[in-house]
TIFIVO-566921 format. One record per residue: residue in three letters; z, y, x of N, C-alpha, C, O in turn. Coordinates in pm, whole numbers, plus 50000, padded with zeros to 5 digits. Layout:
N
alaZYXZYXZYXZYX/...
END
This chain:
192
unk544484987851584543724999251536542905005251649541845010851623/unk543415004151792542475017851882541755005451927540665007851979/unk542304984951915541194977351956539614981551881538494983751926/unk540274981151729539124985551643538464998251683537324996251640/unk538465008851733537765023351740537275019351861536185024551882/unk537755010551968537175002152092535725000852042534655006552068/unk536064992651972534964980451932533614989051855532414987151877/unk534154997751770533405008651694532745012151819531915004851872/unk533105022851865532495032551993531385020352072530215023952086/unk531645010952105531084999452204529814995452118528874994452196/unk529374992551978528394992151902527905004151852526845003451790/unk528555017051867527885025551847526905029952008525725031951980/unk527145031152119526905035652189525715024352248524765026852322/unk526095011752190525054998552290524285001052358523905012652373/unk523744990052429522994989152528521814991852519521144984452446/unk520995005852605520045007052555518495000252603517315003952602/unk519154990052639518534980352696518054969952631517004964352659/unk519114965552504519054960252387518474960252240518374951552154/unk518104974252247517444984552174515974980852180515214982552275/unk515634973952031514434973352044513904985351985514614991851909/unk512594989252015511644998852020510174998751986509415000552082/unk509794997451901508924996651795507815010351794508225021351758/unk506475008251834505625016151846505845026651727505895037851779/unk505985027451612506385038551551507465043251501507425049751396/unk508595041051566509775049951616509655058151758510675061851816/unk508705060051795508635064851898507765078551930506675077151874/unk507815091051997506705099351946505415095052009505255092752129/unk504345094151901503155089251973502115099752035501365105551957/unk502045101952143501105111052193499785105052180498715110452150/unk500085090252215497945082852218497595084952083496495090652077/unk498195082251948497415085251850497415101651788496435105951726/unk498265107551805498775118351673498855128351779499455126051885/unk498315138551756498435155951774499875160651774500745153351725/unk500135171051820500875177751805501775179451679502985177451666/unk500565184851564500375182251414500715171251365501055170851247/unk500715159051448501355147451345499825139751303499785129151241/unk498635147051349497045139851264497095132051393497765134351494/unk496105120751363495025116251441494235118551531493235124351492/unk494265116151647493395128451744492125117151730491965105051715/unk491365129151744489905124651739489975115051816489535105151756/unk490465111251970490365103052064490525086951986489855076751972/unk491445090751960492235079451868491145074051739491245061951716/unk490215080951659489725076551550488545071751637488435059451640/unk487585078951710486715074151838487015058251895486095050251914/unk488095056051913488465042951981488285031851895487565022351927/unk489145032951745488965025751653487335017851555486945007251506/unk486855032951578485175034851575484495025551640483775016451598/unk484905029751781484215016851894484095007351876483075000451876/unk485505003951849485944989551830485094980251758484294971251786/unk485834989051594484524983551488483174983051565482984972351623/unk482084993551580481144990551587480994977651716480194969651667/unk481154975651769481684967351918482294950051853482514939751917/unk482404953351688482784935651671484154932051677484744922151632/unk484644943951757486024931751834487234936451746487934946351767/unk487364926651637488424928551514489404929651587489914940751577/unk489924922451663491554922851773491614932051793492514936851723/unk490894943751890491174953951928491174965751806491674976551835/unk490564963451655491264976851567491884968651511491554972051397/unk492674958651493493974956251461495004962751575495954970251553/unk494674959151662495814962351735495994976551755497144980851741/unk495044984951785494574999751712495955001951611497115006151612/unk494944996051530495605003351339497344999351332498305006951325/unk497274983051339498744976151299499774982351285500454980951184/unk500264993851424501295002251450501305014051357502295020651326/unk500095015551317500255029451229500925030951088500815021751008/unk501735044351051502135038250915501345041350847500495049950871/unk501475033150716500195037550585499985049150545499315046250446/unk500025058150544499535071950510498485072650641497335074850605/unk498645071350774498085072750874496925064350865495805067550904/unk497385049950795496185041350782495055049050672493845050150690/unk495585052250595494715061650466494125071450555492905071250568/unk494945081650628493935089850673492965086150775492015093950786/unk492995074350866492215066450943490815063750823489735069550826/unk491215054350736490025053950632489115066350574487925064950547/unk489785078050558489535085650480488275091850620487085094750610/unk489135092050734487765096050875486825095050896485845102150916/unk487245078750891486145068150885484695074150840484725084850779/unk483335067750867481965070650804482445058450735483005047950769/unk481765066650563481755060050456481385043450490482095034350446/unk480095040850578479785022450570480965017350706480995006250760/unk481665026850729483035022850833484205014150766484615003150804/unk484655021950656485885018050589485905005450493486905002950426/unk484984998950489484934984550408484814975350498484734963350473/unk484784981650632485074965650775485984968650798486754959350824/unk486524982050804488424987250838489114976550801489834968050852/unk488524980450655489454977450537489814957950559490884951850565/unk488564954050566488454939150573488874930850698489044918850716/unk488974942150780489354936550954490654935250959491144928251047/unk491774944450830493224947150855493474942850694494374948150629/unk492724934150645493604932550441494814929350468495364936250383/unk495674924050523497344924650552497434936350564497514940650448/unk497474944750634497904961350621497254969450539497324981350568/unk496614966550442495874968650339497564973250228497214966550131/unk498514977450198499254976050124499174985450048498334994350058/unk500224984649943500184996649800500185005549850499325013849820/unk501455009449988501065020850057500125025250082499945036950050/unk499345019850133498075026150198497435034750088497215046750070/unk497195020850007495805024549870496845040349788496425051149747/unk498085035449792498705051349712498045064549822497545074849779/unk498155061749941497635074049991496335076049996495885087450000/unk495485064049997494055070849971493925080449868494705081149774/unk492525091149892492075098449746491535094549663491275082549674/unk491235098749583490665084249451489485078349468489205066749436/unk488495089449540487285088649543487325077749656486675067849625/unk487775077249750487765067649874488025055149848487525044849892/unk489135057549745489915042549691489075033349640488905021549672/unk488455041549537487405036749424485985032449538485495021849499/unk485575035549608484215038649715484975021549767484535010649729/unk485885023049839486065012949920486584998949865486544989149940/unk487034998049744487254990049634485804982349605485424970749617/unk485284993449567483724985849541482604980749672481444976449671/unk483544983549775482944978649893483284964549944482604956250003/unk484504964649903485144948749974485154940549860485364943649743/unk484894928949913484434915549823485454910549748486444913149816/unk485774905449658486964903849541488104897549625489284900949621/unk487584888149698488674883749739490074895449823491304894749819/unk489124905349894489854914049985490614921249874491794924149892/unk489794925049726490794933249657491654927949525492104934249429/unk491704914649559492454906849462493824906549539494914905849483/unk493544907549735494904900649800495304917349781496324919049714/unk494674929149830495394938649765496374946249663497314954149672/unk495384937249524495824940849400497234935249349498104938949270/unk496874919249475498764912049414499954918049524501024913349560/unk499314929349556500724937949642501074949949502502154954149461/unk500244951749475500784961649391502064955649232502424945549173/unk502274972449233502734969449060501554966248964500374969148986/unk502004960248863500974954548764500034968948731498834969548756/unk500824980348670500094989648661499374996848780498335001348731/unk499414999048871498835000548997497194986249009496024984949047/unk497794982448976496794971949003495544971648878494374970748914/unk495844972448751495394979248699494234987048682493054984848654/unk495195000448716494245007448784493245009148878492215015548897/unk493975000648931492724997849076491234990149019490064994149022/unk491884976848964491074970748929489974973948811488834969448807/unk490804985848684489864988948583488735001348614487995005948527/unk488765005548748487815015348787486655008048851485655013948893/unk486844992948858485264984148917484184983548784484574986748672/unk483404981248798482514981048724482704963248657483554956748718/unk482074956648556482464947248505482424936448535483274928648493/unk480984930448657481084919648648482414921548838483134912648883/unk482274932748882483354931248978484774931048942485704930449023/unk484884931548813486704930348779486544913648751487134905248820/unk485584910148632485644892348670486064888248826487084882148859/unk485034893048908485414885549033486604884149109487004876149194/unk487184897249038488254902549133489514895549046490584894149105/unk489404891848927490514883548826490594869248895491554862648934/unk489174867148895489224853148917489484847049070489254835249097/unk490004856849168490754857649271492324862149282492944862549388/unk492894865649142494014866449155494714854349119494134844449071/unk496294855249148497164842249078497104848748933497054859948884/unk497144833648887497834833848759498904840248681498834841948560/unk499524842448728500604853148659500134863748693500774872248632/unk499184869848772499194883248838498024884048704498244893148624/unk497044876748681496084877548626495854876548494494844878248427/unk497464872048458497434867648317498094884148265497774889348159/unk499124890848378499824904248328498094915448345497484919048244/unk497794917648437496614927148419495664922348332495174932048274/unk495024908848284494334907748214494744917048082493944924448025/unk496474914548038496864920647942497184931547925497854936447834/unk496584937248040497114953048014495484957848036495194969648050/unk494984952348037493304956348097492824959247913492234968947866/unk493294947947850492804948047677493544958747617493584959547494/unk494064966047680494554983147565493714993947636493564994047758/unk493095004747536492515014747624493185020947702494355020747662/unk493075027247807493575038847893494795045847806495965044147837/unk494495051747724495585063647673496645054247565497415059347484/unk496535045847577497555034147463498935030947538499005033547658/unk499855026247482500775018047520500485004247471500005002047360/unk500854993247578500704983447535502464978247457503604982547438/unk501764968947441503454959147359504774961147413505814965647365/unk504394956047540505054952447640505954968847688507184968447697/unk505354979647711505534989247680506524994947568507615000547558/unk505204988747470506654994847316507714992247312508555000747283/unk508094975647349509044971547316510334975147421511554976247406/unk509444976147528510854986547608511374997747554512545001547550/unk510205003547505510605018347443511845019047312512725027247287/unk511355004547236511955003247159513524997247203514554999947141/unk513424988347326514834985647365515754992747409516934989747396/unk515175008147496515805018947499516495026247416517635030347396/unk515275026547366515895032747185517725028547139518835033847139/unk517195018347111518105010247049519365008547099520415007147036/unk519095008947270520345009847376521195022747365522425022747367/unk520115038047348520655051247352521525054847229522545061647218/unk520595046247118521755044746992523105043046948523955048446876/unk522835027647064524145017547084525375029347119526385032647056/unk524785033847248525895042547317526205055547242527415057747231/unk525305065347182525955077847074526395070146963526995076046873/unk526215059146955527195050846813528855049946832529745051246748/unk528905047546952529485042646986530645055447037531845052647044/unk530285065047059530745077947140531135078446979532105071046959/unk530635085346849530715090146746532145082146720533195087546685/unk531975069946741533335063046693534625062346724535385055446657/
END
């Protein structure tokens, strides 16, 4: 037993030498204020970069940041900025991110990047998320952007793309209806 509380204490305390350390577990003074924002210095650099060509250096910039941070990086951005952001980092492009953009940015920068960038986006999301994303392009950019997704990704949004906005689809009902039927099961079952 006190080998065991040994052994406890000895992995609790480890080596902090061993301890890896990961740019955002750490407090960042080069990017973030006091406040927790972006210091201008920091959006300036990224700026450079872009305009300067050199994709490596705003990856390596952005990569560390978490997605809300990446959203507000975009959101900084000059409007013809955030569709090379966007295209310089589509791996860190994730649901996260796009959930924290504002709609208007989302939608702006959606219609900025070429189908392919928002098809690899769209298959991070949930079907409904994606969706959405995708039913705010205009028409012949949702073709493009379908016909860059997989097949299953494309066959579920295609089918949720064919009900209007304020509908439930099938797929929908029939959950509703399996709930149903489940909540039944169980006050049936209580009654008895």
């Amino acid at each position: 037993m006190a080998d065991e509380r040994i052994l406890d204490d000895e992995l609790l305390a480890g080596d902090p030498a061993e301890v890896e350390v990961r740019p955002d577990d750490r407090v960042d003074d080069e990017r973030h204020d006091e406040e927790n924002r972006l210091k201008p210095s920091f959006v300036s650099a990224v700026h450079d970069a872009l305009e300067a060509g050199d994709k490596g250096a705003v990856y390596d910039l952005v990569e560390p940041l978490h997605a809300a941070d990446i959203a507000d990086l975009i959101e900084l951005l000059e409007r013809s900025e955030r569709a090379l952001l966007a295209r310089t980092i589509t791996d860190l492009m994730t649901s996260d991110v796009i959930a924290e953009l504002n709609d208007y940015v989302r939608e702006d920068l959606m219609e900025a990047l070429p189908a392919q960038a928002v098809a690899t986006i769209a298959e991070q999301l949930d079907t409904d998320d994606a969706v959405q994303l995708i039913e705010d392009l205009d028409e012949a950019d949702q073709r493009a952007v379908m016909a860059e997704l997989e097949p299953e990704t494309r066959e579920a949004v295609s089918s949720a793309l064919a009900y209007p906005e304020e509908t439930i689809s099938p797929s929908a009902t029939s959950s509703i209806s399996c709930a149903r039927t489940a909540i039944w099961s169980m006050t049936s079952s209580k009654s008895s």
